[in-house]
C-alpha positions as CSV (number, residue, x, y, z in Angstrom):
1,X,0.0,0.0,0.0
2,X,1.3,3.7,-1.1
3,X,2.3,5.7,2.0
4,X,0.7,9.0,2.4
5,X,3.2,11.6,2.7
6,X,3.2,14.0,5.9
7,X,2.1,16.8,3.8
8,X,-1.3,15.5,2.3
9,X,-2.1,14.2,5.6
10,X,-1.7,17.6,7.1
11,X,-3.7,19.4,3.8
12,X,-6.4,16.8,4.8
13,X,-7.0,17.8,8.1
14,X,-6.7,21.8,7.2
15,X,-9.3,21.2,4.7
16,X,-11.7,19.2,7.2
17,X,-11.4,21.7,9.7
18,X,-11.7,24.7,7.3
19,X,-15.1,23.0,6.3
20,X,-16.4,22.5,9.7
21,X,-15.5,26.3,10.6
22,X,-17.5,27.6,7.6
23,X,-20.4,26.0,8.8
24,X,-21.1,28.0,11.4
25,X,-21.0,30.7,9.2
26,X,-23.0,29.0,6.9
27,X,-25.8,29.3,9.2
28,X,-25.4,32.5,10.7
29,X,-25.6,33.8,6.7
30,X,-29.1,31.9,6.1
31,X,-30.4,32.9,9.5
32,X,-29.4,36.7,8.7
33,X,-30.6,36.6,5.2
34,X,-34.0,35.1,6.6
35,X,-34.2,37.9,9.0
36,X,-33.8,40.9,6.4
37,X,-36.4,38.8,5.0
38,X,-38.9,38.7,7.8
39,X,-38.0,42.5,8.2
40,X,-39.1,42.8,4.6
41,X,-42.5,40.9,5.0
42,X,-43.1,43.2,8.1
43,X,-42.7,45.9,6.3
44,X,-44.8,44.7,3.7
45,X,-47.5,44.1,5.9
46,X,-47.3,47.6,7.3
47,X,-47.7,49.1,3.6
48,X,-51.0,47.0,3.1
49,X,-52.0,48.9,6.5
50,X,-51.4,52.1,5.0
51,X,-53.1,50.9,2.3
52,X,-56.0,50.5,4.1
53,X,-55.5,53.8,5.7
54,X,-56.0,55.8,2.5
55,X,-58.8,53.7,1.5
56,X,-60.5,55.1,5.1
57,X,-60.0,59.0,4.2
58,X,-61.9,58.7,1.3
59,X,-64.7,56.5,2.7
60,X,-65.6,57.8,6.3
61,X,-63.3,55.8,8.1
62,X,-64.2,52.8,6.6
63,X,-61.5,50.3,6.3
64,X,-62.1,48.0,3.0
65,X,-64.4,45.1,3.0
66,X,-64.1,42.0,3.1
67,X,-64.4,40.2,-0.1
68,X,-67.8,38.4,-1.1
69,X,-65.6,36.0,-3.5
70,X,-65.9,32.3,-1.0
71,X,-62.3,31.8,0.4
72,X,-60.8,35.2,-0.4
73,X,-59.7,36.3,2.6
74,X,-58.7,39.6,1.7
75,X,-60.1,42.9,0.1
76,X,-61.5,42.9,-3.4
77,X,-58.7,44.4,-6.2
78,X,-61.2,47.3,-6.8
79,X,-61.2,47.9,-3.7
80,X,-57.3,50.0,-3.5
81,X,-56.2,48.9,-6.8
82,X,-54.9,51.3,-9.2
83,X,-56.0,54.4,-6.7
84,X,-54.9,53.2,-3.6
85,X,-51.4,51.1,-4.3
86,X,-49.6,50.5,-7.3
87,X,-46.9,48.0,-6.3
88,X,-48.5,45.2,-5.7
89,X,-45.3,43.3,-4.4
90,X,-46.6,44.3,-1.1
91,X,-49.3,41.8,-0.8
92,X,-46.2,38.7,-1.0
93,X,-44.5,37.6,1.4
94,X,-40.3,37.7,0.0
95,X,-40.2,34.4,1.7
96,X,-43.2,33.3,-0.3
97,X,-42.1,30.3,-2.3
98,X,-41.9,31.5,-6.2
99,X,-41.9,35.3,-4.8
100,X,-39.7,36.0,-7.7
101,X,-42.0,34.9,-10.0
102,X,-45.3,36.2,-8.5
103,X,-43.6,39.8,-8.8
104,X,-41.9,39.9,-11.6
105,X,-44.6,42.5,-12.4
106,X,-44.9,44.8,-9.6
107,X,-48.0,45.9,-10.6
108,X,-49.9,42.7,-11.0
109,X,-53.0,43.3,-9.6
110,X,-53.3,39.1,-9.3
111,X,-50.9,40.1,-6.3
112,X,-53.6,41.1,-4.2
113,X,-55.0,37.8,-2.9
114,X,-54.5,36.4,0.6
115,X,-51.7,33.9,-0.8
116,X,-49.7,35.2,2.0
117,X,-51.7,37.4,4.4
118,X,-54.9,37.1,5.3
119,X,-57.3,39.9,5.9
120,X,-61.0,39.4,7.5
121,X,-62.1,43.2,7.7
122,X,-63.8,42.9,11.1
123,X,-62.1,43.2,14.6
124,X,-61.6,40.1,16.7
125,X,-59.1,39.5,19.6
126,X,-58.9,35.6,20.4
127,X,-59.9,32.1,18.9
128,X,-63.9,31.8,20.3
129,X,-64.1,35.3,18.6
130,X,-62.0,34.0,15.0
131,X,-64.3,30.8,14.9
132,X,-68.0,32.7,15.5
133,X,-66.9,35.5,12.5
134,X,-65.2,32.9,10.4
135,X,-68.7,31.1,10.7
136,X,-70.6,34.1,9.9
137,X,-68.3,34.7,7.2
138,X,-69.2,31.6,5.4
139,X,-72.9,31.9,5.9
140,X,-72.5,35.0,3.9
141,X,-70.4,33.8,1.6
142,X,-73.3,31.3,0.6
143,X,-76.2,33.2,0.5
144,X,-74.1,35.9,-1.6
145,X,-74.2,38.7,1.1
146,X,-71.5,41.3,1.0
147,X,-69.0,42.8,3.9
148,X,-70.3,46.8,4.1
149,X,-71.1,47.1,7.9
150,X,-71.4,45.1,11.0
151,X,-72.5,41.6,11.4
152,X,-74.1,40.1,13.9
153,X,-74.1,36.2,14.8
154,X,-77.3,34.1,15.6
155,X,-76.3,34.6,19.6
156,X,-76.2,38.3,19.0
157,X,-72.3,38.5,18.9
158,X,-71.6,41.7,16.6
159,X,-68.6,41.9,15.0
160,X,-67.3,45.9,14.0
161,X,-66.3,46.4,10.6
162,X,-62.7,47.8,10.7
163,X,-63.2,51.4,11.3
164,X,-60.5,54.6,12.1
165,X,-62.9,55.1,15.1
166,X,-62.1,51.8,16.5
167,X,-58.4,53.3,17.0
168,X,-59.7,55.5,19.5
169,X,-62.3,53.5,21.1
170,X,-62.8,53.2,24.9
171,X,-64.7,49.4,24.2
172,X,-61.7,47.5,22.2
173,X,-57.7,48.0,22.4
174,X,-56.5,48.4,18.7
175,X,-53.1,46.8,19.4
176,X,-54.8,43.5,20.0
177,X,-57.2,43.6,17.1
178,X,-55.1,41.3,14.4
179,X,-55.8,43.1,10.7
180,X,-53.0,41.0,8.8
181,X,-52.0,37.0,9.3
182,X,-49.3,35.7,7.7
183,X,-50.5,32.4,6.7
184,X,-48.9,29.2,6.9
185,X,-47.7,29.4,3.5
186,X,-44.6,31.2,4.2
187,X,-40.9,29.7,4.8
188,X,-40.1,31.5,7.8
189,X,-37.4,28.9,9.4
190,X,-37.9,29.5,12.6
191,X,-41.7,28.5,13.2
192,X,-43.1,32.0,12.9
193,X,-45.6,34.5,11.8
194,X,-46.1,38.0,11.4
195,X,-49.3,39.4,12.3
196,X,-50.2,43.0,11.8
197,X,-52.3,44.9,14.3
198,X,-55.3,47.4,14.0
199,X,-53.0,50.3,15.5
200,X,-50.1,49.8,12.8
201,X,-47.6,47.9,14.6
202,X,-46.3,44.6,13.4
203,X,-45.0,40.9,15.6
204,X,-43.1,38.2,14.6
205,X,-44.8,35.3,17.5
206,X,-43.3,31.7,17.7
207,X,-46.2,29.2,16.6
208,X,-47.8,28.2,19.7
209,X,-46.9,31.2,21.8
210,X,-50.0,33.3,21.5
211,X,-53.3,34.1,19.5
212,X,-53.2,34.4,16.2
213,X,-50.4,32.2,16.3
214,X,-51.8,29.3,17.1
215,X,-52.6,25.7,15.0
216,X,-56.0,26.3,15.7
217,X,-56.3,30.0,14.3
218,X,-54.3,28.7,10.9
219,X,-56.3,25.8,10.5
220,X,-59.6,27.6,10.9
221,X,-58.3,29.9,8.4
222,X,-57.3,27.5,5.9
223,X,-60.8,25.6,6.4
224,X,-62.2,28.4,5.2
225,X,-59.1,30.0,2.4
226,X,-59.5,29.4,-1.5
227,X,-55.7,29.0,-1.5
């Protein structure tokens, strides 16, 4: 058997342990880039807020409706589209799978869909709340109904329409009203979502760790989601 000189064995072992050391660095590279990402999709979120917001000065406060489409959980394209937003990159999530190719055009109105956020139109602060309105929601849906004011479930429950007034409202606290979900479609690597809040600001929360982020809130929103 050929000896192996001193010198390869010694390249060898440099090699191995330059390979183990960029690992490390590997990671921390893919954990930043994901993190400029999720910064990205926050701010993303926040734009579709704004969104809302100029839709609301030129309709009494009134935030935009839900869509009567079944399983579009999100505002109609007429709704803010061409008047309201013209990038429409701002509805996709850059961790989206395909983002690349769902915005090639920024201006596809096809953008605005709930593909990666999901949008109700009505204010609701836990999961007994998200399952009566989500049932509501579907009864509507069926007989054709549309989204313009408050509804009310068969107990009497009434669910508030997303309204600027709600912002300064004594009987609800607008930084626990959810207005955007990130759905589970989304890469985030962590086991995350970003959820955007009535008053404007935005959270990243661990699955599990607290409403909306729950299995229970993204499955009854996929029960009821097109997509």
């Amino acid at each position: 058997m050929p000896k192996i000189s001193k010198n390869l064995g010694c390249g060898v072992f440099v090699a191995v342990v330059l390979l183990l050391a960029l690992i490390p660095i590997r990671v921390a590279y893919v954990n930043a880039r994901h993190a400029i990402e999720r910064g990205h999709c926050q701010g993303f979120m926040k734009y579709v807020v704004v969104t809302c917001r100029l839709y609301s000065e030129e309709n009494d406060g009134r935030w935009p409706s839900l869509s009567s489409t079944p399983g579009r959980l999100m505002f109609d394209v007429d709704s803010v589209y061409p008047e309201h937003v013209q990038h429409t990159v701002i509805f996709v999530c850059p961790e989206q799978e395909n983002f690349s190719d769902l915005t090639e055009d920024e201006g596809n109105s096809e953008n605005i869909d709930d593909l990666s956020f999901a949008y109700l139109g009505y204010a609701f602060t836990n999961q007994d709340e998200l399952t009566a309105l989500l049932g509501v929601v579907e009864t509507r849906w069926e007989k054709g109904l549309a989204f313009d004011s408050d509804i009310e479930t068969d107990d009497g429950v009434v669910f508030r329409r997303l309204h600027d007034s709600l912002m300064t409202s004594d009987e609800i606290d607008p930084s626990v009203v959810p207005v955007l979900i990130e759905n589970s479609g989304t890469r985030h690597p962590i086991g995350a979502l970003n959820v955007t809040y009535l008053d404007g600001h935005s959270d990243l929360l661990r699955l599990g760790s607290k409403f909306p982020a729950t299995e229970e809130a993204l499955a009854a929103l996929r029960r009821v989601s097109r997509n």
